[in-house]
N, C-alpha and C positions, 0 to 999 in steps of 0.2 A: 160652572163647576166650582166647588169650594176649596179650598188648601186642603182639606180632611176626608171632604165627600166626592166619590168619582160617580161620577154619569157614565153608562155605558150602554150600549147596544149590543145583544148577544141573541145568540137562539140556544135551543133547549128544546129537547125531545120532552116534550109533555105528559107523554105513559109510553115506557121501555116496552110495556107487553107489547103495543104495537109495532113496534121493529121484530120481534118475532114470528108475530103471526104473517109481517108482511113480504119480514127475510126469510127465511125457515133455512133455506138451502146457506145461506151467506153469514148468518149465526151459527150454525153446526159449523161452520169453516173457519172460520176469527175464535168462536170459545167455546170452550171444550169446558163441560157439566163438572161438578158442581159449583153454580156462580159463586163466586168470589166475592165478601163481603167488601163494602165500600167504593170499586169501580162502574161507574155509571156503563148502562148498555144502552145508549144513546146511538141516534144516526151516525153524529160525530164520531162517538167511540168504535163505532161498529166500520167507521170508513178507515178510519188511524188503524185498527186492529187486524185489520185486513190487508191495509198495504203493508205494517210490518213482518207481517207472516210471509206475506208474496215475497217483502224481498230477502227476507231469511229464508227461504227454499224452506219452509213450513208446510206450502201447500201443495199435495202430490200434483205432480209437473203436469199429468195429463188436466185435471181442475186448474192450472196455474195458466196453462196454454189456455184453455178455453173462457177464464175470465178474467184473465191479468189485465189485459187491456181496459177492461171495464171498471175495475179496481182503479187502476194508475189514474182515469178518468175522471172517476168518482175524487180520488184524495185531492186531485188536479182543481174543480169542483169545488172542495171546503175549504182549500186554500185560497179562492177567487173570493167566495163567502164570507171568510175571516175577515181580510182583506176590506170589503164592500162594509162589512158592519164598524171593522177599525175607520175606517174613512167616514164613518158616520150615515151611508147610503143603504139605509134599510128598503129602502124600494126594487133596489138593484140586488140586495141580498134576497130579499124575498125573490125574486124571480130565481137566481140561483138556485134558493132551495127545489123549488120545482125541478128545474136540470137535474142537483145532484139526485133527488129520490127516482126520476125516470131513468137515470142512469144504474142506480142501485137496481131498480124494477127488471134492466134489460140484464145486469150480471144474474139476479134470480134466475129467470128464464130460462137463462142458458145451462145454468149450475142444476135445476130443476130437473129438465129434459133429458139429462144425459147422466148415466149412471159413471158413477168415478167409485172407483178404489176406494 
């Protein structure tokens, strides 16, 4: 690394439409139409935006009981991630990501299957 130039490891949601198509139920719950110019809707963004709404009592309580858990999880997840690519261990972050999107996949399901308010 140079005095000027930083090296870094990061990840990056490669095309946002895919978190839509893949979240449907977990997007309509973190943000609310019409997007907002200039904020990324990344996996990332989409996990941060989800637990801040859970823990500002955003999301009605019956949806909050049945995916908070999986939420807390998930942000639990990109915090390990952070973490793994801060440390320089993109091998171990790579597996992470895998965890967090199966994790995302199981809050879908649930949020999916069950009709909320």
């Amino acid at each position: 690394m140079g005095d000027v130039l930083q090296i870094r490891v990061m990840a990056r949601t490669y095309d946002e439409g895919e978190v839509e198509k893949k979240w449907p139920a977990l997007v309509a719950t973190a943000w609310e139409e019409p997007r907002s110019p200039g904020r990324a809707r990344g996996v990332i963004e989409l996990v941060e935006d989800l637990k801040d709404r859970l823990e500002l009592g955003m999301i009605p309580e019956d949806k909050a009981e049945a995916v908070g858990e999986s939420i807390r999880r998930a942000y639990d997840l990109k915090l390990r991630l952070e973490k793994a690519l801060g440390d320089w261990k993109p091998s171990e972050a790579n597996t992470i990501s895998y965890d967090l999107e199966e994790e995302l996949s199981a809050a879908e399901k649930t949020a999916a299957k069950r009709k909320f308010r």
